[in-house]
KEVOKE-34048 format. One record per residue (C-alpha): residue in one letter; x, y, z. Coordinates in steps of 0.2 Angstrom, whole numbers, plus 5000, padded with zeros to 4 digits. Layout:
% KEVOKE-34048
AXYZ ...
//
This chain:
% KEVOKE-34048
X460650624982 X459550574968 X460150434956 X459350544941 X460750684946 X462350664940 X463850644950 X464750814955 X466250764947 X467550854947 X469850834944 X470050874960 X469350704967 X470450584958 X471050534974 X469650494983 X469350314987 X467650274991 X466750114980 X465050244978 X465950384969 X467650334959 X468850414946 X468150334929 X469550364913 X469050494899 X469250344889 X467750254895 X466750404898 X466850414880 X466850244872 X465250214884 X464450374876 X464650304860 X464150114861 X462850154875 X461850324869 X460650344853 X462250374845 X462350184843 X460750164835 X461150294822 X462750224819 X462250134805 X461650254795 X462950364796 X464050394782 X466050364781 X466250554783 X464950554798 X466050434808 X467550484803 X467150684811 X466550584827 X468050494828 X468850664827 X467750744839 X467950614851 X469750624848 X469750804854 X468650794869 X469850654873 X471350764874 X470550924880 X469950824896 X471850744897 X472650914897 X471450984910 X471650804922 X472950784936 X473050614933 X473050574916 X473050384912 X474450324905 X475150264889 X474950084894 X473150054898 X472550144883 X473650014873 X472749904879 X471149954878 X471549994858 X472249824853 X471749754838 X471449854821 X471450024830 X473049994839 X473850114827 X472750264833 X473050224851 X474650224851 X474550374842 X473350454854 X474550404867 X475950524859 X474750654860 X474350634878 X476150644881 X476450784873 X474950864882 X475250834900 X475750944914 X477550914917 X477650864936 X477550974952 X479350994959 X479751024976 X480751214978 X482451224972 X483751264982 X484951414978 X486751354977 X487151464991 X485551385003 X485951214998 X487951245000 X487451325019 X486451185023 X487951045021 X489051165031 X487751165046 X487550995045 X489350965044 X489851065057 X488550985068 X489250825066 X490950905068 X490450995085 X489850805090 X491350715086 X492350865096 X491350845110 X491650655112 X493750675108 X493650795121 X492750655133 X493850555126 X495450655131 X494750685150 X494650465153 X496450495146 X496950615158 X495850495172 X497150345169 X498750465167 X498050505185 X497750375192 X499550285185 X500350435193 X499750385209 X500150195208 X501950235202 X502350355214 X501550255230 X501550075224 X502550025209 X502949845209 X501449785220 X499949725212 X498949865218 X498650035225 X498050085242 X497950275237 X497450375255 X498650265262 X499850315249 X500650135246 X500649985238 X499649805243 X499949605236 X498449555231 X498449455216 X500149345221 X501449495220 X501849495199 X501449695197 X499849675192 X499149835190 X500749865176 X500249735169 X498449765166 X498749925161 X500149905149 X498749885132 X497550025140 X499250175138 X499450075123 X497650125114 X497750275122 X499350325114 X500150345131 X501950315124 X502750385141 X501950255151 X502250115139 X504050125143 X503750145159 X502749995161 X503949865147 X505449935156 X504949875172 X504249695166 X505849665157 X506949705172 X505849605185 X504349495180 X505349355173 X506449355192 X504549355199 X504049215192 X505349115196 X505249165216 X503449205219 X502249075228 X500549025229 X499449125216 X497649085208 X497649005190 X496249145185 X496749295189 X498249275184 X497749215167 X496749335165 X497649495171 X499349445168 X499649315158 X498149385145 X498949575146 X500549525143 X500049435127 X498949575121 X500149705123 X501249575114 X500049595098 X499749785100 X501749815101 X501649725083 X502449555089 X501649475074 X502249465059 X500549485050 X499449615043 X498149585057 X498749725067 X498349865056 X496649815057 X496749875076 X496650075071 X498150085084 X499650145080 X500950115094 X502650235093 X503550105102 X502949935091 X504049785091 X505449865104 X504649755118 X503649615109 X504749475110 X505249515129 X503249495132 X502849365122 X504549265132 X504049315149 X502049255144 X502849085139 X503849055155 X502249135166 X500948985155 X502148875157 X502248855177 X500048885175 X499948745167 X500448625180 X498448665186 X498048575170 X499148435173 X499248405192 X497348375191 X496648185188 X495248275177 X495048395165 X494548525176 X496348625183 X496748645200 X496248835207 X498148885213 X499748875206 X501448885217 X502548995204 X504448945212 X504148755208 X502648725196 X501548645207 X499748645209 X498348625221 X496548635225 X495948745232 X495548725256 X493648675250 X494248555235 X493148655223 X493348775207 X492348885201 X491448845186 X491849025179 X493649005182 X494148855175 X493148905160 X493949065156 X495649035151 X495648965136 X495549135125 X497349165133 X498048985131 X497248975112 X498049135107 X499949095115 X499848935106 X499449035090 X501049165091 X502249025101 X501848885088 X501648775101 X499848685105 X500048615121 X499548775127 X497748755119 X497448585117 X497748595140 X496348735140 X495248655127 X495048495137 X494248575151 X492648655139 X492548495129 X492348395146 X490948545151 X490148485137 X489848325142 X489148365160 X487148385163 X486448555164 X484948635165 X484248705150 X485948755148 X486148835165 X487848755176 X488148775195 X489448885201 X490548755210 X491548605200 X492548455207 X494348435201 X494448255208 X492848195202 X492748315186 X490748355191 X489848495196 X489548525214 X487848605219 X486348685213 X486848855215 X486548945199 X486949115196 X487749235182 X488549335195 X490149275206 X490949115201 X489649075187 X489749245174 X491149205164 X490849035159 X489349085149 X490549235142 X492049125136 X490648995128 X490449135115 X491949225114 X492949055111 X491749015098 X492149205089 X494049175091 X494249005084 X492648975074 X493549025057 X494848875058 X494448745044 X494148595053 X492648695064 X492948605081 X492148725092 X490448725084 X489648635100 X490348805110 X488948905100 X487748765104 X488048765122 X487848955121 X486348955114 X485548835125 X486148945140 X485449095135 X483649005131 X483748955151 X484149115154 X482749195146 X481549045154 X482249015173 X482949185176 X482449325169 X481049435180 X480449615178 X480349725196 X478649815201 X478149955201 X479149995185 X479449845176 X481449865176 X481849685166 X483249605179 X484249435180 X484049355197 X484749175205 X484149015208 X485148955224 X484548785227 X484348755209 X482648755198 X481548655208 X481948785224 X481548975225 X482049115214 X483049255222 X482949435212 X484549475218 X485849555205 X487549565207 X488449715198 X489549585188 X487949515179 X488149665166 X489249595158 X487849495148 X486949635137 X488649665128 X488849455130 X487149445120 X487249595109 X488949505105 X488249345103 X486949405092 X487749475077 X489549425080 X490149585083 X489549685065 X488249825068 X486349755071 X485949855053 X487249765044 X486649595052 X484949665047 X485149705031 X486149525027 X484749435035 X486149365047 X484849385062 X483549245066 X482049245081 X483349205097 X484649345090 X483249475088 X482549425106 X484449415114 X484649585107 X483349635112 X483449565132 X485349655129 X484449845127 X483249795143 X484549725153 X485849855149 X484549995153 X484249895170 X486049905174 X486250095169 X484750145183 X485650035197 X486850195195 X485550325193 X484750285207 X486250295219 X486450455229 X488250455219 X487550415203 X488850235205 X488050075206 X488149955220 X488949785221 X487549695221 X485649765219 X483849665224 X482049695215 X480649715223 X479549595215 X477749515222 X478249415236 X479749515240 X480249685246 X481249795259 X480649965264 X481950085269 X483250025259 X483350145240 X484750205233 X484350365239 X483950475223 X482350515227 X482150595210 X482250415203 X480950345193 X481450155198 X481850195217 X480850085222 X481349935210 X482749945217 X483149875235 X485249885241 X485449795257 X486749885268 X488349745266 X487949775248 X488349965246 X490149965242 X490650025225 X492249915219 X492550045201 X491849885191 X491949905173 X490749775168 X489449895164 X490250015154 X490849855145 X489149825140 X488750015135 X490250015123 X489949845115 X488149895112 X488450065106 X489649975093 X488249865089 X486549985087 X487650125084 X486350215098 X487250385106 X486150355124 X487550235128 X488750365127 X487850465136 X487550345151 X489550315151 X489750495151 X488650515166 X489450345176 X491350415170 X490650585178 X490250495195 X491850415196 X492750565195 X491650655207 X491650525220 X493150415221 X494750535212 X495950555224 X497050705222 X498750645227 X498650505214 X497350375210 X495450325212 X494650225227 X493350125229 X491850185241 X491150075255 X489350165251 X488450235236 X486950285246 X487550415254 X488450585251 X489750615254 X490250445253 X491650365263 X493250305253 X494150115254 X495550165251 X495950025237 X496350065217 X495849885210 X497049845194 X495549845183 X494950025185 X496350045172 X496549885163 X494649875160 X493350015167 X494450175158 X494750085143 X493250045139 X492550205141 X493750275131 X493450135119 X491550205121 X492050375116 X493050365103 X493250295085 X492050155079 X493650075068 X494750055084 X494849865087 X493549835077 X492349675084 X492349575070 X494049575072 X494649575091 X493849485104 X494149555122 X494649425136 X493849455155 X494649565158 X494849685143 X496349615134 X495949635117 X496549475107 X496549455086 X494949335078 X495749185070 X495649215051 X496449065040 X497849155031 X497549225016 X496049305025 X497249415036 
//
């Protein structure tokens, strides 16, 4: 283009942002004109009359072009182009130009009728939503009415189900466990038939149990009996506080059993605790004798580090409602010895000495005897870190530190996917890794979505600037590892996960050895060996999906309960009463075990019914769920509750 042409302006281009051809203001077109052209030269000869018509021409032009523009420039800039002695006829000029311009182009208006149709759709999509999950909801109902029909019928009293058999078994040390377990999850449910089924039968025999059972092991029991009878305790309104209408659970039957519960807890802790104080360390003995409170280690003279670090929830909270602290202050001895032993960034052996109070070992692993003492690290932190004097502010630290090894010495990605896993280091972090994965390891993407943003929703956190760098990429790691755990079902032949799972990673793999979906994107990242195959109803991973479905508030984790609640029902409902677990995912039809374990129902159902149902239900900001899916209250000082 020559430079002699002038530009083809035109209004239409005001947006066009290129340095060689720019929008320039009628304003400074025509003050340009005036000082620039031979207009200036004359100016001086021109009489008052002259300049006075054109100032008045130029006056016009100005708002002709500002009626024509689609930008017109604003009241502000032209005051400041006009300060000084003809500040008075800009800001009149400004009047003008407001007066002149096109009002603004607004988007379609909506009829009252189009607008009023389109909230109804909306709504009743949202309403079709929320009815298709209470219905979800109402069949893992039904899936625990069945399967507590079938263990009353064949095997009330014994700890647990065998349901082809059609009988009972003692497992866990003969105290009714599976009653026990289940006593909070008919609670939630609203399951008041079974309620009274359930408290009827541990008032008229638990308390004569205990006083004639034998050997039994310090966790499970803590965790299954001990820790279901205090929940239930709390959910049947045993405290006399206004924490328990923050549970969303109304319970028809509260208070008629609590005390009874809350007795029969007392006398069970108090025979436990003779592990605490039979032991010459802070670390209990594994096994309790019930009939004389006495204690033992265990044929090998080990614990497991998990186990004698996941008691204290339980111990903390009987203390709370008994008034009594000996409870606590035995349980809290053990983690504040923990924190004086060596680790490795963070990481602990699975194996612990009683007598000598050190660990034993380099065997470190999240699965079997290692997964819950990372667990209880953070959980304890949530139930006690509101007390005043802030004690257990080094449990937090610990955590942290853990979950930094973790992300350093064991976290791996399989080929030819990339699945993001959490493998073992048997001989410690000088030997070699091992990408093997045992089903109990998902419990960590809901331990680090938990962790993360203390149980609020990750836009809250968000929004509060609550996260910092290791949240975000814990969170983060929780979504991979969760994902990772949700295809260890998928790409079964049964859609149900194995006990334990390899990754085929560079160095290692296994042909001939899927999961049997061929239509599986990840079938071969995955490698099950064939002692590995049995499926045991674990509930760790829908644990995981309902914690971090609370927590991101994402609906794919519903759908991936749904699909893995599906499965079991498929696979292991047994019609005479009862579920089973399978001795092989990989093939169809697979065979049964013929063995209900106590927490398909205290754990697995309730938390996907948890998963399906209202967000406000025990709330975790406010409840913190023990190992085994007892919910427990958050310690708020008391003008808090």
């Amino acid at each position: 283009m020559s430079s002699s042409k002038s530009l083809p302006y035109s209004t239409k281009d005001v947006d066009y942002d290129n340095a060689k051809f720019r929008y320039r203001s009628p304003f400074k077109v025509m003050t340009q004109a005036l000082f620039t052209s031979s207009i200036r030269h004359d100016c001086g000869r021109c009489s008052l009359g002259k300049l006075l018509i054109l100032l008045m021409i130029g006056g016009l032009t100005y708002l002709m072009v500002m009626h024509k523009g689609s930008n017109p420039v604003s009241s502000d800039l032209l005051d400041v182009g006009f300060i000084g002695k003809d500040k008075v006829v800009a800001e009149g000029v400004s009047k003008f130009g407001r007066l002149w311009r096109k009002p603004p182009r607004l988007p379609p208006r909506l009829s009252p009728d189009e607008a009023h149709n389109i909230t109804l759709n909306a709504d009743r999509a949202e309403l079709s939503a929320n009815s298709e999950w209470i219905s979800r909801q109402g069949k893992v109902k039904d899936a625990f009415i069945h399967a507590w029909s079938g263990y009353k019928k064949y095997a009330m009293g014994f700890d647990e189900l065998m349901p082809l058999s059609r009988r009972g078994i003692d497992g866990l040390g003969g105290l009714g466990a599976t009653i026990i377990d289940s006593l909070d999850t008919a609670m939630i449910m609203g399951v008041d038939e079974i309620v009274s089924e359930a408290e009827t039968w541990i008032e008229e025999h638990l308390m004569e149990r205990i006083n004639v059972k034998g050997q039994v092991n310090l966790f499970e029991t803590t965790i299954r009996v001990l820790g279901g009878l205090l929940s239930a305790y709390h959910l049947s309104g045993g405290e006399q506080s206004t924490v328990l209408s923050a549970s969303g659970i109304s319970v028809s039957s509260k208070g008629a059993k609590s005390e009874i519960l809350l007795k029969t807890a007392t006398k069970l802790a108090d025979r436990l605790l003779s592990a605490f104080t039979s032991s010459p360390t802070p670390i209990p003995y594994s096994d309790v004798v019930l009939h004389d409170s006495s204690a033992h280690p265990s044929p090998d003279g080990l614990s497991s580090t998990s186990e004698v670090s996941t008691l204290q929830l339980e111990f903390n909270y009987l203390s709370k409602v008994s008034g009594d602290p000996k409870y606590s202050l035995e349980a809290m001895k053990t983690l504040e010895h923990l924190r004086t032993l060596p680790k490795m960034e963070g990481l602990v052996p699975i194996y612990i000495s009683p007598h000598s109070g050190q660990f034993s070992g380099n065997n470190i692993r999240l699965g079997s005897r290692g997964d819950s003492y990372y667990e209880y690290l953070i959980k304890v932190w949530i139930q006690q870190k509101n007390k005043l004097d802030n004690q257990v502010k080094y449990l937090y630290e610990m955590y942290e530190e853990a979950m930094k090894g973790v992300r350093h010495l064991l976290v791996r990605k399989s080929i030819p996917k990339g699945l993001v896993f959490v493998g073992e280091l048997p001989y410690g972090p000088e030997g070699s890794f091992s990408p093997k994965m045992d089903h109990l390891v998902c419990f960590l993407p809901g331990t680090l979505a938990l962790g993360a943003t203390k149980g609020i929703t990750k836009t809250k956190a968000i929004e509060n600037n609550l996260l910092n760098a290791d949240d975000l990429e814990n969170l983060n790691l929780a979504e991979d590892l969760a994902k990772t755990c949700f295809e260890m079902y998928s790409v079964t032949s049964t859609g149900l996960a194995p006990e334990i799972a390899y990754f085929h990673i560079e160095g290692f793999s296994e042909g001939g050895l899927d999961g049997g979906n061929r239509s599986s994107e990840y079938i071969n990242d995955i490698i099950i060996k064939h002692n590995d195959r049995h499926n045991l109803l674990r509930p760790e991973t829908v644990e995981s999906l309902f914690v971090l479905h609370r927590i991101t508030q994402n609906p794919k984790y519903r759908e991936w309960g749904w699909q893995i609640f599906e499965a079991f029902e498929k696979y292991t409902k047994v019609d005479s009463g009862g579920y089973s677990s399978l001795h092989d995912v990989t093939t169809l039809p697979p065979q049964k075990r013929d063995k209900m374990e106590t927490f398909f129902l205290g754990e697995t159902l309730k938390y996907l019914y948890l998963l399906f149902g209202d967000n406000n239900v025990l709330p975790l900001d406010k409840y913190v769920f023990n190992t085994e899916a007892h919910p427990f209250p958050i310690d708020f000082p008391a003008d808090q509750e």
